[in-house]
C-alpha positions as CSV (number, residue, x, y, z in Angstrom):
1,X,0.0,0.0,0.0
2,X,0.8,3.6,-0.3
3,X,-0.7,7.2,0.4
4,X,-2.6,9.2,-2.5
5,X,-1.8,13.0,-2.9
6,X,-4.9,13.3,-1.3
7,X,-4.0,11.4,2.2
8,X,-6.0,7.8,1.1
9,X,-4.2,4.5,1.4
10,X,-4.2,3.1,-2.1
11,X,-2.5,-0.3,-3.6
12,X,0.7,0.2,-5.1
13,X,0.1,-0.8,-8.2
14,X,-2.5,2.2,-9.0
15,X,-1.4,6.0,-9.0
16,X,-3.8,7.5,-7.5
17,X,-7.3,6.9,-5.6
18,X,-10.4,7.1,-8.0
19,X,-11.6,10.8,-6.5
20,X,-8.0,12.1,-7.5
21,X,-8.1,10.1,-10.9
22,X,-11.3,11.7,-11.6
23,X,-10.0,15.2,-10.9
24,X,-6.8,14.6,-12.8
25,X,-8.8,13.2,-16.0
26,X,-11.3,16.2,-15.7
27,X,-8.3,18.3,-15.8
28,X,-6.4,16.9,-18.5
29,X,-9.7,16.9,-20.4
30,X,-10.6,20.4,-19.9
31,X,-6.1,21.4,-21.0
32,X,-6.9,19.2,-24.1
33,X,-10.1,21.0,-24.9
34,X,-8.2,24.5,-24.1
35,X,-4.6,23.9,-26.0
36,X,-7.2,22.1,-29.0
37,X,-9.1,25.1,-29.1
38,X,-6.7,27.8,-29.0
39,X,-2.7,26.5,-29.6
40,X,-3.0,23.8,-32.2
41,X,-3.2,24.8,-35.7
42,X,-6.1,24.3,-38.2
43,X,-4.0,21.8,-40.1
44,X,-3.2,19.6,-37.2
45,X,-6.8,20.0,-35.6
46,X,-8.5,18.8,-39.1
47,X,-6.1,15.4,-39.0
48,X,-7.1,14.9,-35.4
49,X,-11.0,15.8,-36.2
50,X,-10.8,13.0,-39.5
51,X,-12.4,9.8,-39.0
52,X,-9.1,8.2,-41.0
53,X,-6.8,9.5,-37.8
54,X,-8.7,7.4,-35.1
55,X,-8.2,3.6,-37.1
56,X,-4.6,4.8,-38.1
57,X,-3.6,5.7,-34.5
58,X,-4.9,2.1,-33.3
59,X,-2.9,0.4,-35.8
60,X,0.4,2.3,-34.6
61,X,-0.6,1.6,-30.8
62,X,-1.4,-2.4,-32.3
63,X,1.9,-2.3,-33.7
64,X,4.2,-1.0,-31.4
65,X,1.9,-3.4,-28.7
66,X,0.9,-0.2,-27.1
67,X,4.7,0.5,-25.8
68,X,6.7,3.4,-25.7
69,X,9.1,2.6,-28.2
70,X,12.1,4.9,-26.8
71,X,11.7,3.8,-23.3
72,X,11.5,-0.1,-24.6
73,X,14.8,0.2,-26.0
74,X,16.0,1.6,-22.3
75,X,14.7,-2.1,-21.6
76,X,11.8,-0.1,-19.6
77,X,8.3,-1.2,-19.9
78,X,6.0,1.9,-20.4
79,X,2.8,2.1,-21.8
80,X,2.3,5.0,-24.5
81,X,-0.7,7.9,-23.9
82,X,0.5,9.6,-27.4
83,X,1.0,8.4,-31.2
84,X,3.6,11.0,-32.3
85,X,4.0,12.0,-36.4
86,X,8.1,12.0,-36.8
87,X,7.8,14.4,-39.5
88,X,5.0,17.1,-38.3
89,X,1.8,17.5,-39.6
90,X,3.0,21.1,-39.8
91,X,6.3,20.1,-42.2
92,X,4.3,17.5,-44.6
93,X,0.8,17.0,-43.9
94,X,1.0,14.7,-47.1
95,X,2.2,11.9,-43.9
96,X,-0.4,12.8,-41.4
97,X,-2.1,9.3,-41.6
98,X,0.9,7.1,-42.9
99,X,1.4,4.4,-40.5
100,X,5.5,4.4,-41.2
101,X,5.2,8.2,-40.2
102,X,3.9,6.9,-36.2
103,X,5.7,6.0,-33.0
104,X,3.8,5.5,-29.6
105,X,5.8,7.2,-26.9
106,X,4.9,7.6,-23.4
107,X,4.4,11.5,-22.6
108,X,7.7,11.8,-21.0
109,X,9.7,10.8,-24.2
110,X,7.2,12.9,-26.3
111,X,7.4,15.6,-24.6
112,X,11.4,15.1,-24.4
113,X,11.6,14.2,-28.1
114,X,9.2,18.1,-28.9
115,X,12.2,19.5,-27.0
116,X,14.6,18.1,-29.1
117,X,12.5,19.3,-32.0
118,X,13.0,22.7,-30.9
119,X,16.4,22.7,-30.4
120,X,17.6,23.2,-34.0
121,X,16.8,21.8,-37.7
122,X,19.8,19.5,-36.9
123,X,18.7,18.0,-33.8
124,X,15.2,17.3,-34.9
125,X,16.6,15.4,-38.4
126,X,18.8,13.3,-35.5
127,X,15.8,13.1,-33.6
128,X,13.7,11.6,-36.1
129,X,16.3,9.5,-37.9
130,X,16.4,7.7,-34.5
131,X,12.8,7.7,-34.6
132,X,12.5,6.1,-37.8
133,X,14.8,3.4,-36.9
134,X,13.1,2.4,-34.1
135,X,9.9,2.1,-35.9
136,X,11.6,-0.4,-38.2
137,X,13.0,-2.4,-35.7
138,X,17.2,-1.1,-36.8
139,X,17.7,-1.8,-33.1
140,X,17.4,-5.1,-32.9
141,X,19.4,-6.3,-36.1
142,X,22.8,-7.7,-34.9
């Protein structure tokens, strides 16, 4: 057992007791709703909005067994809350729903891979070369 934010004993193997979950999906809900309505771009928000981007981002999760792919090869077993383009909606939109264009990442590496986006056009190629290759499965040939 172990104590929730909110003082309640809870089982280990759960983050949080299902008051706080509830408050902490509300509020992720309402930051999604918020950043969809006001941040993202009309490009991005149309491929999220298109009834081809749900079956597309289950084949990804399907293929990549639902895994963050990054933390995986750090031999960690993480389960992925976001399907990530490589190449941006905003650089080739042409890609949005191509299935080799996907990687499931937890949203610690996606966050940490946006960062290294950021950083400079040099970093981001680097960033998605390694992307690419994990997709493919170049880390596991000998």
């Amino acid at each position: 057992m172990k104590i929730c934010r909110c003082g309640r004993a809870i089982p280990d193997n759960i983050p949080r007791c299902s008051d706080c979950q509830m408050r902490h999906d509300k509020d992720n809900k309402d930051r999604n709703r918020i950043y969809n309505r006001f941040k993202r771009d009309k490009d991005s928000q149309q491929v999220y909005n298109n009834p081809r981007w749900e079956p597309i981002k289950q084949k990804a999760r399907d293929r990549d067994n639902g895994l963050c792919l990054v933390c995986l090869l750090g031999k960690r077993i993480v389960s992925s809350q976001a399907v990530h383009h490589i190449i941006t909606i905003k650089d080739n939109i042409a890609k949005a729903f191509n299935i080799n264009n996907l990687i499931c990442l937890c949203e610690s590496c996606h966050q940490l891979v946006h960062a290294q986006y950021r950083k400079s056009p040099k970093t981001k190629k680097e960033t998605q070369v390694f992307l690419f290759s994990l997709i493919k499965g170049d880390h596991l040939k000998g």
